[in-house]
C-alpha positions as CSV (number, residue, x, y, z in Angstrom):
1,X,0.0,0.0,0.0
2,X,1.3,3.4,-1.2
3,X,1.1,6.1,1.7
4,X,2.0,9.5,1.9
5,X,4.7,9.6,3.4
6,X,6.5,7.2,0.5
7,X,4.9,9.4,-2.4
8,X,6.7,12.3,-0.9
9,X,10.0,10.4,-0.4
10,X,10.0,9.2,-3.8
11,X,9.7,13.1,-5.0
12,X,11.1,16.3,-6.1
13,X,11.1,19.6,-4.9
14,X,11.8,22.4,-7.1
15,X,13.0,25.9,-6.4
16,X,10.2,28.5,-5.5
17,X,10.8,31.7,-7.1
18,X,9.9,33.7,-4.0
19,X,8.4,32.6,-0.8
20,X,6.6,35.9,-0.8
21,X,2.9,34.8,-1.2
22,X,2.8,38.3,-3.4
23,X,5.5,37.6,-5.5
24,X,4.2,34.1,-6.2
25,X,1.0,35.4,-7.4
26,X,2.8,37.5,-9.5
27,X,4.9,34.5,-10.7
28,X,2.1,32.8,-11.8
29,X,0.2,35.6,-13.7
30,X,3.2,36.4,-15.5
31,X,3.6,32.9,-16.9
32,X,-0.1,32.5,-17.3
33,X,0.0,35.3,-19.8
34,X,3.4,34.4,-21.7
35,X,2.2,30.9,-21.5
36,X,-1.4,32.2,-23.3
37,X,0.3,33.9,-25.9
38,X,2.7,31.1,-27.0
39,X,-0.6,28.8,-27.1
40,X,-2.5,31.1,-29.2
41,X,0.3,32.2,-31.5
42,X,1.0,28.7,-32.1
43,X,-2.6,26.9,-32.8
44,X,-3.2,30.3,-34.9
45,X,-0.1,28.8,-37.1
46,X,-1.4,25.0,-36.8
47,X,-5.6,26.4,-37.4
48,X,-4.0,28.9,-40.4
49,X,-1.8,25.7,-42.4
50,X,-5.1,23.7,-41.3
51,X,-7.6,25.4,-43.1
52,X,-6.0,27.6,-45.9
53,X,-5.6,25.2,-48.6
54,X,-3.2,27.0,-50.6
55,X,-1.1,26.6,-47.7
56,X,-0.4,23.1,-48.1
57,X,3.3,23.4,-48.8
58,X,6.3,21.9,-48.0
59,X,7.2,25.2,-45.7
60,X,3.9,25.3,-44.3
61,X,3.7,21.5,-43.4
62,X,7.0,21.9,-41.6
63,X,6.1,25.1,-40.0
64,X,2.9,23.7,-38.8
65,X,5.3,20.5,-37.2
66,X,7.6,23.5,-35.6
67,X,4.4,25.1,-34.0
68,X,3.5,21.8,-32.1
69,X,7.2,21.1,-30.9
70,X,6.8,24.4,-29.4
71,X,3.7,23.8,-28.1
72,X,4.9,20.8,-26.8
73,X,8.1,22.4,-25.5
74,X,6.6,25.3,-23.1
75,X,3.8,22.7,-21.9
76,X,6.6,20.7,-20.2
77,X,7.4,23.2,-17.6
78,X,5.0,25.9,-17.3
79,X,2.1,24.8,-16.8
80,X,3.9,23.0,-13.4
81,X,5.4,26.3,-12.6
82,X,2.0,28.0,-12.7
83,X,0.1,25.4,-10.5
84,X,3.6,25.2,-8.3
85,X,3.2,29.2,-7.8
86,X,-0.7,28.8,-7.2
87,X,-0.1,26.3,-4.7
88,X,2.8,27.8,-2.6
89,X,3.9,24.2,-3.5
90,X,7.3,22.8,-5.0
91,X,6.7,18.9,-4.9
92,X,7.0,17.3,-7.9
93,X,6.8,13.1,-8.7
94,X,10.1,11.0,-9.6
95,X,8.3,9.9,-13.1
96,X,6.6,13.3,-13.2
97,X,10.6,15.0,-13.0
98,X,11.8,11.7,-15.2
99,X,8.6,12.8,-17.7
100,X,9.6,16.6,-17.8
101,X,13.2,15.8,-18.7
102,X,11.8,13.4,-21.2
103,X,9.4,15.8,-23.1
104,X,12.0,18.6,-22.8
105,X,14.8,16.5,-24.5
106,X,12.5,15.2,-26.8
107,X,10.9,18.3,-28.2
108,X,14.4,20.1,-28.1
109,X,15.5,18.1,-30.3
110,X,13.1,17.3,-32.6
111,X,12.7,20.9,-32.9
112,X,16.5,21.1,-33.8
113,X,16.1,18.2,-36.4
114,X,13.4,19.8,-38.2
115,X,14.7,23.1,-38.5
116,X,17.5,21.0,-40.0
117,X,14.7,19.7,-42.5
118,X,13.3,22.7,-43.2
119,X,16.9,24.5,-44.4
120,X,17.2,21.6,-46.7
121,X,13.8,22.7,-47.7
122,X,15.1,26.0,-48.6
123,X,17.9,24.9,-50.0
124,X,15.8,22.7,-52.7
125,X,13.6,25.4,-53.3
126,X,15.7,28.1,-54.5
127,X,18.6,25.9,-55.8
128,X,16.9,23.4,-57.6
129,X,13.6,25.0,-58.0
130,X,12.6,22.7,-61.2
131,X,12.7,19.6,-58.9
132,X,11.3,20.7,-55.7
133,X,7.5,19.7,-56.5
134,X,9.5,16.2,-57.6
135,X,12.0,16.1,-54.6
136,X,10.0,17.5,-51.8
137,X,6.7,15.8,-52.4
138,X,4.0,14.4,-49.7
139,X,5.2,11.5,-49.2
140,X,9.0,13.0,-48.6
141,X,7.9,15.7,-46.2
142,X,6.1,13.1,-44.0
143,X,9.1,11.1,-44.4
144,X,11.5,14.2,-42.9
145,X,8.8,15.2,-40.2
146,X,8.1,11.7,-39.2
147,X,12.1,11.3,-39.2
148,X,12.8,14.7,-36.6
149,X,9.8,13.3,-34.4
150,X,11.5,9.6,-34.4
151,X,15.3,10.8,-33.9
152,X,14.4,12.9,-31.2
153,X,12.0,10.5,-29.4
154,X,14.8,8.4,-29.2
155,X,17.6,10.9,-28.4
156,X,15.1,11.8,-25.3
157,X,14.8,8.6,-24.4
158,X,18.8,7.7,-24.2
159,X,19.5,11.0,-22.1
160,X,16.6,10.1,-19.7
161,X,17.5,6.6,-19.5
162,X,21.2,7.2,-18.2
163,X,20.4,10.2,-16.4
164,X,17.9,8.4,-13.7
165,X,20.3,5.1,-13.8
166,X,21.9,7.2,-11.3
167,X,21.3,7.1,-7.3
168,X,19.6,10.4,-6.0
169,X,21.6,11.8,-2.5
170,X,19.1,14.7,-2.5
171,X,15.7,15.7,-3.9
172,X,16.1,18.9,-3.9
173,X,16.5,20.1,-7.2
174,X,18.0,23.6,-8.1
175,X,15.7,24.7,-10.7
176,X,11.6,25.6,-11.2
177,X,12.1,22.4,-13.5
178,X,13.9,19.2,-14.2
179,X,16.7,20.2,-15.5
180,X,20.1,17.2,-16.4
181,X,22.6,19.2,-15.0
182,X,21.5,20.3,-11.7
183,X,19.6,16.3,-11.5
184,X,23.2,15.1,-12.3
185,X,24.4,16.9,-9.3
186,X,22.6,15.6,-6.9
187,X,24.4,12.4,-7.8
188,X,25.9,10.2,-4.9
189,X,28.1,8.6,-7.4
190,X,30.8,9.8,-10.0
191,X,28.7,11.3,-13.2
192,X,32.1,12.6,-14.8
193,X,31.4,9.5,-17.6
194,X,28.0,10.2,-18.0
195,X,28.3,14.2,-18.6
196,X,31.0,13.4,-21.0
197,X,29.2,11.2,-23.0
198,X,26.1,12.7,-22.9
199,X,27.7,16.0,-23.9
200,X,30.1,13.8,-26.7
201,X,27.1,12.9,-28.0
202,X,24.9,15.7,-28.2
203,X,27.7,17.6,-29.3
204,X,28.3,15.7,-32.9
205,X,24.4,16.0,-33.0
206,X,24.1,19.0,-33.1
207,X,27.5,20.3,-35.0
208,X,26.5,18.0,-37.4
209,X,22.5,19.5,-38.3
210,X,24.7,22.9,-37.7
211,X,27.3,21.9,-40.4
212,X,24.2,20.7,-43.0
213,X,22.3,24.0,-42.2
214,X,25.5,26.4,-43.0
215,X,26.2,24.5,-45.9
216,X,23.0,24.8,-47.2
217,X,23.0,28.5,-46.6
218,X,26.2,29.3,-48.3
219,X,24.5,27.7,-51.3
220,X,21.2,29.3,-51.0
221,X,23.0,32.7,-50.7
222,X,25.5,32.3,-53.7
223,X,22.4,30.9,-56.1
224,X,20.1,34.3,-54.2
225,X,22.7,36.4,-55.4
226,X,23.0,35.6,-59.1
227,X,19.4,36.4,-59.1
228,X,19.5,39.2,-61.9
229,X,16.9,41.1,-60.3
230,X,16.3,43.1,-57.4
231,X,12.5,42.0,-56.6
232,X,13.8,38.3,-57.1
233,X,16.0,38.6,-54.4
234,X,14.3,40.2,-52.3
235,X,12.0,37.4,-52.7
236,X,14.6,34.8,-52.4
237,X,15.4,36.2,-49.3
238,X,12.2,36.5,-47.5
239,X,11.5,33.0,-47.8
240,X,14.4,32.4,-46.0
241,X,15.1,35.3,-43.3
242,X,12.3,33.8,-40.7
243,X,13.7,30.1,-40.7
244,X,17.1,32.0,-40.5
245,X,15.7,34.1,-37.5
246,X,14.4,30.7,-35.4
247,X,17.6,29.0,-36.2
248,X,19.4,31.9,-34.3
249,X,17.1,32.1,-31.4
250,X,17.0,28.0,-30.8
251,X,21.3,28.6,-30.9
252,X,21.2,31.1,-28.6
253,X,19.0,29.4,-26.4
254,X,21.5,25.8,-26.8
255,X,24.4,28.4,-25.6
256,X,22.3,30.2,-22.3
257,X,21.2,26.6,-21.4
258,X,24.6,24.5,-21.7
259,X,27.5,27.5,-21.3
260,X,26.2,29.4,-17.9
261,X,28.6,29.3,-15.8
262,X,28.3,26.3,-13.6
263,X,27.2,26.6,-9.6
264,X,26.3,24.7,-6.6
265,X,23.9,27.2,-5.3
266,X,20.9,28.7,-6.6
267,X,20.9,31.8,-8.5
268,X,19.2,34.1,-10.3
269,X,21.3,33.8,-13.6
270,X,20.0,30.4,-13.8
271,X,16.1,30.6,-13.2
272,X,16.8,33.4,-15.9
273,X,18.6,31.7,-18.6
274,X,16.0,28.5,-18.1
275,X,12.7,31.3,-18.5
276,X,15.1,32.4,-21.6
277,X,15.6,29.1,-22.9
278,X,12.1,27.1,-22.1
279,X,9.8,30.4,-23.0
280,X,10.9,32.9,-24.9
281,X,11.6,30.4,-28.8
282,X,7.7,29.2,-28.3
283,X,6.5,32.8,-28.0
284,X,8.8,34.4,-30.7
285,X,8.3,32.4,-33.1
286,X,5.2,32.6,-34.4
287,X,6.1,35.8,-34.4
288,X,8.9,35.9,-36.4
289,X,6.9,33.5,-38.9
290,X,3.8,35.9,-39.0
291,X,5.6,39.1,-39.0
292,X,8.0,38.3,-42.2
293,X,5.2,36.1,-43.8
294,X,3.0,37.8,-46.4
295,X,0.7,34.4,-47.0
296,X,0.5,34.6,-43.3
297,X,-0.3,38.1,-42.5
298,X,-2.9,38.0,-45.5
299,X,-4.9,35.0,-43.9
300,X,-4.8,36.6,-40.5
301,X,-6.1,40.0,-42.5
302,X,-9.0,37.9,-44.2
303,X,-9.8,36.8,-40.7
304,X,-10.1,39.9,-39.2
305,X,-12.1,41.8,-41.9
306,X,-14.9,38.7,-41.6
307,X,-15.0,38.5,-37.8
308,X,-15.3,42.4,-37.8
309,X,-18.0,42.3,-40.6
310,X,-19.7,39.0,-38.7
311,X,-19.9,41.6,-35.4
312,X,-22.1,44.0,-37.9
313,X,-24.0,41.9,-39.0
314,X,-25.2,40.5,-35.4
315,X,-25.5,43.9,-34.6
316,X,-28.1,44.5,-37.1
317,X,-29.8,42.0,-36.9
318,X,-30.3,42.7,-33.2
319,X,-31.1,46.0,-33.9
């Protein structure tokens, strides 16, 4: 018989971010909001590729894919962090930590994968734009998404696996969320092997999808520039500057999350660069994608103008 008292020993506790009831209220709005705008922005990109039909595209298919991972992605942690603040609570379950470092890993790097996908996308597009239809056809693209789902479901599930193979000396967890490193120091054994290989690992990873995506912009921006005209380019570029944007942000937030300088103690560097990391990519880009996006911004105009006219005509009719 399960009690109590073993489902707390067999827990977590996570860092509060103030044990001023005040400041946890305000904790928990904040997040509500950012956590409301990343939901919206992101099921208005997965609703838009949904029921646009001209939308059906390669870019748009993969873009949709991107909009879940980041959906995904921010509902690991925040939605705990928002119940944690509501609660004055910081308990969280062994699986339920093991799950959140799961989901994290796993969405992180499918996310990376795809993005991967999606350069070699571009790359077909305006290099070889007489064979994209041919090359980057239905069956491909479900291929490629299928294949950044699969690679990082199972890239999660070797980083989780080793990671709790490890005895636990303490539960308390340095961190609003399950994070490796601070789990791996709480380690009553030596985890010098296991942060090398992990790191080994996820280091020819992801220099590799970086290598592929360079190489594929070096090409896309030598075949952009003998473009004879000015509007071509232009176009050219556009197609490419959002993906470009994303790839930035999800490389900045690999370097805040793996190069802060590393501590014992809690500070507030680190429950920044983890809000940085786990919140702001989700939020920004659908953003970045709607903001640079004509097809986009014309769907969400068409939208707009019919819900406004829709309003009218309820009014009159009440009237």
């Amino acid at each position: 018989m399960i009690t109590p008292r073993m489902f707390t020993s067999n827990s977590f506790f996570l860092v509060r971010f103030s044990d001023i009831q005040e400041l946890q209220i305000l904790h928990f709005v904040l997040f509500l909001v950012i956590y409301l705008v990343a939901l919206t922005g992101n099921l208005f990109i997965i609703a838009t590729f949904t029921i646009s039909q001209h939308l059906h595209t390669p870019m748009y298919f993969f873009l949709m894919n991107l909009s879940i991972m980041d959906l995904g992605f921010i509902s690991v942690t925040i939605p705990k962090a928002i119940v944690n603040s509501l609660r004055s609570t910081r308990l969280i379950t062994y699986y339920g930590c093991a799950a959140q470092v799961f989901f994290l890993l796993f969405f992180m790097a499918s996310d990376f994968f795809l993005l991967t996908i999606m350069a070699y996308d571009r790359y077909v597009a305006i290099c070889d734009p007489l064979h994209y239809e041919m090359v980057m056809n239905r069956g491909a693209c479900i291929q490629m998404a299928a294949s950044a789902w699969i690679s990082g479901f199972f890239y999660a599930a070797l980083h989780t696996g080793s990671t709790f193979a490890i005895t636990f000396c303490s539960r308390n967890v340095n961190q609003f969320f399950c994070e490796i490193p601070q789990l791996l120091k709480l380690s009553c054994s030596n985890t010098y092997l296991i942060e090398v290989a992990a790191l080994a690992f996820s280091a020819c990873l992801g220099s590799g999808c970086f290598g592929f995506i360079v190489v594929s912009y070096v090409q896309i921006f030598r075949a952009v520039l003998r473009i004879p005209s000015k509007q071509g380019r232009q176009k050219s570029f556009s197609t490419c500057l959002p993906h470009l944007f994303v790839v930035s942000l999800f490389l900045c937030k690999g370097i805040f999350a793996n190069l802060k300088p590393p501590s014992s103690s809690i500070s507030s560097l680190d429950h920044v660069v983890a809000v940085f990391y786990c919140v702001v990519p989700p939020v920004l880009n659908p953003v970045i994608y709607s903001m640079r996006n004509k097809e986009i911004k014309a769907v969400l105009l068409k939208l707009t103008v019919w819900r406004f006219s829709t309003k009218n005509k309820m009014s009159v009719f009440h009237l």
